[in-house]
C-alpha positions as CSV (number, residue, x, y, z in Angstrom):
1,X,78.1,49.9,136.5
2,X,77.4,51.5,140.2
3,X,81.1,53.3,140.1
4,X,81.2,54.9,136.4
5,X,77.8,56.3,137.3
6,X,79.0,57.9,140.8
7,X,82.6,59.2,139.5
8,X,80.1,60.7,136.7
9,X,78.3,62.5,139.5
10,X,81.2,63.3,141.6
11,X,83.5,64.9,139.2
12,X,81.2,67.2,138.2
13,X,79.9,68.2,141.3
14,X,84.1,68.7,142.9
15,X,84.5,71.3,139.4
16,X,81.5,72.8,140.2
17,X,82.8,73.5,143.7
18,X,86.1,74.4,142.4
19,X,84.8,76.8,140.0
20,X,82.5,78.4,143.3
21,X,85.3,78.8,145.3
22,X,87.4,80.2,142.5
23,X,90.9,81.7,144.0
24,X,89.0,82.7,147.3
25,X,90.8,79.3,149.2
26,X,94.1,80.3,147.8
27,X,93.6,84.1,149.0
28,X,92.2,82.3,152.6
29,X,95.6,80.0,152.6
30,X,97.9,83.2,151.7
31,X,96.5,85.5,153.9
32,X,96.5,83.0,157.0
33,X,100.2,82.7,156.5
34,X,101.3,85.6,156.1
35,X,99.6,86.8,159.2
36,X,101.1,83.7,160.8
37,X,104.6,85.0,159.8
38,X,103.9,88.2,161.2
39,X,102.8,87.1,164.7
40,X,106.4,85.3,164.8
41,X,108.2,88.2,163.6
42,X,106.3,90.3,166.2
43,X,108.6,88.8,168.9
44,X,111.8,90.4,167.5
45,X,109.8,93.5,165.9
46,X,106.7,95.1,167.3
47,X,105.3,98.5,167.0
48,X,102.8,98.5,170.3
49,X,99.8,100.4,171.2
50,X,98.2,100.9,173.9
51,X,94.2,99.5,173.2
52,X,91.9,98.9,176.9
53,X,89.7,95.6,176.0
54,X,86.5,97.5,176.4
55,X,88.4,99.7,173.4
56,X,88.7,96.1,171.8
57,X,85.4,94.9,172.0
58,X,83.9,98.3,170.6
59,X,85.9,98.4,167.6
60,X,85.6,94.6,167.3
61,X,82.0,94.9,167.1
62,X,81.4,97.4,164.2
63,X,84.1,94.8,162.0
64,X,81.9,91.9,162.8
65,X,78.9,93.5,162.1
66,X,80.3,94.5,158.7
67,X,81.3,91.8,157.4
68,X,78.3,89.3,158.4
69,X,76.3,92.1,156.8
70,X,78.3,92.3,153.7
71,X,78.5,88.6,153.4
72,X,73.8,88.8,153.5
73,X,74.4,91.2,151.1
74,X,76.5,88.9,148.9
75,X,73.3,87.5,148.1
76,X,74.4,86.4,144.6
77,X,76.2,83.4,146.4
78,X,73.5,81.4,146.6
79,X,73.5,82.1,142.7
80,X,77.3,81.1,141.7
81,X,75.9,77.8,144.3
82,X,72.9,77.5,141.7
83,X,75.4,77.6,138.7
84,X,77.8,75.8,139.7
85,X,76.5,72.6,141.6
86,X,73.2,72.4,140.4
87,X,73.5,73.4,136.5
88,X,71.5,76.7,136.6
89,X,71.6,79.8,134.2
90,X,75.0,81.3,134.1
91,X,74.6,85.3,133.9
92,X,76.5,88.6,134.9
93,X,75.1,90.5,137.8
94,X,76.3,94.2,137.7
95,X,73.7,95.0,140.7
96,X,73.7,95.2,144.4
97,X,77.3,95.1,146.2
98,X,78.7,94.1,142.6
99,X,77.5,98.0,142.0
100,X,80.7,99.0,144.2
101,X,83.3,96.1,143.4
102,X,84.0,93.3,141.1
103,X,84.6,91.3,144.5
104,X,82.2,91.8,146.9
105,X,82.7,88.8,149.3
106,X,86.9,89.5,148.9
107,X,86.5,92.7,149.3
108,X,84.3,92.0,152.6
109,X,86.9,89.8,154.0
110,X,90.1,91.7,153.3
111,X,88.5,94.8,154.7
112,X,87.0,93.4,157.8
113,X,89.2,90.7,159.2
114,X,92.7,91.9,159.0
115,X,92.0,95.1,161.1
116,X,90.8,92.6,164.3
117,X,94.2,90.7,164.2
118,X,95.5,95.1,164.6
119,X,92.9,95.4,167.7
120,X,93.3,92.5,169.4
121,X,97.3,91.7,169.2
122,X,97.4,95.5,169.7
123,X,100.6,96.4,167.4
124,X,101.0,98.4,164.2
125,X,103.3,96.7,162.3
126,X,100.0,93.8,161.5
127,X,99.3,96.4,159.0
128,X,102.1,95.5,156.8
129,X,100.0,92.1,155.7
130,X,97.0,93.7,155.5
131,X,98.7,95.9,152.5
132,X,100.7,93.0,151.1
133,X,97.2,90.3,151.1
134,X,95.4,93.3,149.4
135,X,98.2,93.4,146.9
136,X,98.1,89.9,146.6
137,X,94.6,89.7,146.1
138,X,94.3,92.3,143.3
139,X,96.5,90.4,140.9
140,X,95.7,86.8,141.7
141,X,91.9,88.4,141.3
142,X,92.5,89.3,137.7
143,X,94.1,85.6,137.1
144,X,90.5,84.5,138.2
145,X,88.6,87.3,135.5
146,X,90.0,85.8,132.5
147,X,87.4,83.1,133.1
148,X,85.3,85.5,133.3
149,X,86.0,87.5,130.4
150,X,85.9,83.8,128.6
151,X,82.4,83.5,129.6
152,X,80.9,87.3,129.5
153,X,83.4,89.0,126.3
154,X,83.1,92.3,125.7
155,X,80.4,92.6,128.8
156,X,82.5,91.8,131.3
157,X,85.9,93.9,129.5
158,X,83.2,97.2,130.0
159,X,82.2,96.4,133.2
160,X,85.7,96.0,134.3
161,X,86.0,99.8,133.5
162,X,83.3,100.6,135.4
163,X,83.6,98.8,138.8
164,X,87.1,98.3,140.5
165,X,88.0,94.9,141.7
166,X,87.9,95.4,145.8
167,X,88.0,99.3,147.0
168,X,84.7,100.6,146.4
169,X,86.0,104.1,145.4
170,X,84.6,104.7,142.0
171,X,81.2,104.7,143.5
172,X,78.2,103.1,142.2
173,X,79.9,101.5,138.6
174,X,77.4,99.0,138.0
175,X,74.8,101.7,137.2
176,X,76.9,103.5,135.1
177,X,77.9,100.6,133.6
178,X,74.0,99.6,133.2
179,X,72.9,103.1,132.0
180,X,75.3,103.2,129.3
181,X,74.6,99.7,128.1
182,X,70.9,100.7,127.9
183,X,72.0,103.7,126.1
184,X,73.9,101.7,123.4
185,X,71.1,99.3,122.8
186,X,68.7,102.3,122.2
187,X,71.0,103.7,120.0
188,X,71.6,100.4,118.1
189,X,67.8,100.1,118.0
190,X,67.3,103.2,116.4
191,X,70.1,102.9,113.6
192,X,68.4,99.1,112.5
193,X,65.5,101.3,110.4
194,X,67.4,103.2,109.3
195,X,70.1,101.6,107.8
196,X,67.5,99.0,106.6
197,X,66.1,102.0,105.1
198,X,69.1,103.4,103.2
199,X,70.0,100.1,101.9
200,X,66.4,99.7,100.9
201,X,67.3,102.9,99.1
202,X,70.7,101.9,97.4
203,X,68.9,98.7,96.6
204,X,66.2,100.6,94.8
205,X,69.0,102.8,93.4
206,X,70.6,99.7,91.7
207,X,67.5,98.2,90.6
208,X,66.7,101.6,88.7
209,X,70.0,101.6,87.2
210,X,69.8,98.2,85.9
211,X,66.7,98.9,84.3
212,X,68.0,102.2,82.2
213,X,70.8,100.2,81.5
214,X,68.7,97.6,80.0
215,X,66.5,99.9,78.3
């Protein structure tokens, strides 16, 4: 009796986990390689430059800095924690970095980390994976959102047009995105009375109808 009661704990608890990590581990595997290929390739193909360490450490600092502070902002993690492991409310959150991008925490890794394997093995050609794990993570990303568009429908589709999925360079999307939804309620609001009111009319219309008719 002990074991069906812990596998029925347990396999909840490891899909929960899976469904918080989503595709993040496979982008975390992908991206470790390929930078792992690169290092070997640098030994036959290297584009150096010329970086003192004080140089590293400054520019080291503002990445770190960056992406522990994006990662506090990411605040909503302790939310997808709270859905996912502990059964709590499921809900879309269109505010604070997921104002900018669709990803914050992705985008806060891809746009943080890569550049310190640049400073510190001090060649130009680690850019090349930086591009291709960007790449990589925009389309495995969008393999990820059709759970998402399973869960949120038609909310999720619009927001999608708003907010891009890890370069914040359509600006604040999530209010947009917000502002218009509010609009289209208001407007939906407003046309409930009244087309109540015109069918109250053609209703009244029919009713008159019949009755001359029966007359």
């Amino acid at each position: 009796m002990i074991k069906p009661k812990l596998n029925s704990k347990i396999f909840p608890l490891l899909k929960g986990l899976k469904d918080l990590m989503g595709v993040g581990m496979y982008l975390l595997l992908a991206g470790i390689l390929i930078e792992v290929l690169t290092v070997v390739v640098l030994h036959w193909v290297s584009f150096p430059i010329s970086i003192a360490v004080r140089m590293q450490i400054a520019l080291t600092f503002p990445c770190v800095l960056l992406c522990l502070l994006g990662m506090v902002w990411f605040n909503n993690f302790l939310n997808l924690a709270r859905i996912h492991l502990l059964g709590g409310e499921n809900k879309l959150v269109t505010e604070g970095p997921f104002n900018f991008v669709r990803h914050p925490l992705y985008a806060t890794l891809l746009i943080t980390l890569p550049p310190l394997m640049i400073i510190w093995y001090a060649d130009m050609l680690l850019i090349i994976p930086w591009i291709v794990i960007f790449v990589i993570a925009h389309y495995v990303v969008l393999l990820e959102e059709r759970r998402l568009v399973k869960t949120f429908g038609e909310n999720y589709k619009r927001y999608r047009e708003y907010v891009p999925t890890l370069l914040p360079y359509k600006g604040a999307g999530g209010r947009r995105y917000r502002e218009h939804s509010d609009i289209d309620l208001r407007g939906s609001d407003r046309e409930t009375p009244r087309k109540s009111h015109s069918e109250k009319r053609r209703n009244s219309g029919h009713i008159t109808s019949r009755v001359m008719r029966d007359r």
